[in-house]
N, C-alpha and C positions, 0 to 999 in steps of 0.2 A: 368571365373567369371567376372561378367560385373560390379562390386563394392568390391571396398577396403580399407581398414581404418585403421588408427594407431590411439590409443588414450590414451592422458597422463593426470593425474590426481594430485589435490591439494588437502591437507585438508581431506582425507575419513574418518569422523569419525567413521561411520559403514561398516563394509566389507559387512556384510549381506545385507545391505539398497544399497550399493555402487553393488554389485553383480546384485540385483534385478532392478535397473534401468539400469546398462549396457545391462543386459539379454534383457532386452527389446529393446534396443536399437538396441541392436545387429538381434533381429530378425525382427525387422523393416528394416534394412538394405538387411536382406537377402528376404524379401516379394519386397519390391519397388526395388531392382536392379537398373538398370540404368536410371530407372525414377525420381531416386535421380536427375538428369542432368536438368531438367526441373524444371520452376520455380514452376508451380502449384503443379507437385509430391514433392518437396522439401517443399513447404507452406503448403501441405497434412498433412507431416510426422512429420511437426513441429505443427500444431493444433492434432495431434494425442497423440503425445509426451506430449502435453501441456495437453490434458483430461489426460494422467496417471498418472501426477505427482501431478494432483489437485483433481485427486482421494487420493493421500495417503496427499494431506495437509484435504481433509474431516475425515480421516481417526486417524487426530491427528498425523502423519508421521511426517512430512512436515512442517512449519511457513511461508516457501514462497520458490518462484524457479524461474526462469527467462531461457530461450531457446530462442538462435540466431543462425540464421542459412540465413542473408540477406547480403544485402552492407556495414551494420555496422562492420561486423567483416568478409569480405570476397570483395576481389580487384578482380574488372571485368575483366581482363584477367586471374588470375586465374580460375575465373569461365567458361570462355570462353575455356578454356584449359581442362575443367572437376574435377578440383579442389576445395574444399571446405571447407571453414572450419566451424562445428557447435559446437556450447560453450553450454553447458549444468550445472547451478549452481543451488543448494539447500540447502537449509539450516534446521536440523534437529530442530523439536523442544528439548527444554533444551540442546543445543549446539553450541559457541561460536561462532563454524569455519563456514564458506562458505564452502562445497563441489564444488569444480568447475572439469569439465569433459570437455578436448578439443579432440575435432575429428577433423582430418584432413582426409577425405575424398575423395576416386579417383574414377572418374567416368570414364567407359571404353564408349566413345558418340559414339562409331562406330559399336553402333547396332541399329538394328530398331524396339525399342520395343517407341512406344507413348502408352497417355494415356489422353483421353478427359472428363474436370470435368465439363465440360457443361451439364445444362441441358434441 
């Protein structure tokens, strides 16, 4: 497997809501593979991420969510190493807490899959 991920969580105030955004998470993990390693795949997965969860804030879900996955929250040698970490936070409507979801991220960079978002 050319990606792998530990991820520890704050605040879930719904398992259901908290299940349905990992779920996805998780299967975007396993489509991108080690394209996670690349900036533009990782910029990909985070405007992809960012359309699902602002589906369920249309949806009345949601009040607001915020996804990092840059130099704000990730040291260039980690990243230079295939390491990553992306922070994943939402907030339910009619709910006090911050949901916050941290990935830490391993990217196996010793394969040769690219991928060009040129057009």
């Amino acid at each position: 497997m050319s990606i792998e991920y530990k991820l520890d969580s704050n605040s879930v105030n719904s398992k259901i809501l908290f299940t349905e955004v990992s779920n996805f998470i998780r299967e975007g993990f396993d489509q991108i593979g080690s394209i996670f390693s690349q900036d533009n795949g990782r910029a990909q997965f985070v405007l992809v991420l960012n359309d699902f969860l602002h589906t369920l804030l249309e949806n009345d879900i949601l009040t607001h969510w915020n996804v990092i996955c840059d130099l704000r929250n990730n040291k260039v040698v980690d990243m230079e190493n295939g390491q990553y970490r992306l922070t994943v936070s939402y907030k339910q409507r009619n709910c006090l807490n911050t949901t916050e979801l941290q990935y830490l991220v391993r990217v196996d960079k010793n394969t040769d899959w690219t991928i060009d978002f040129s057009i």
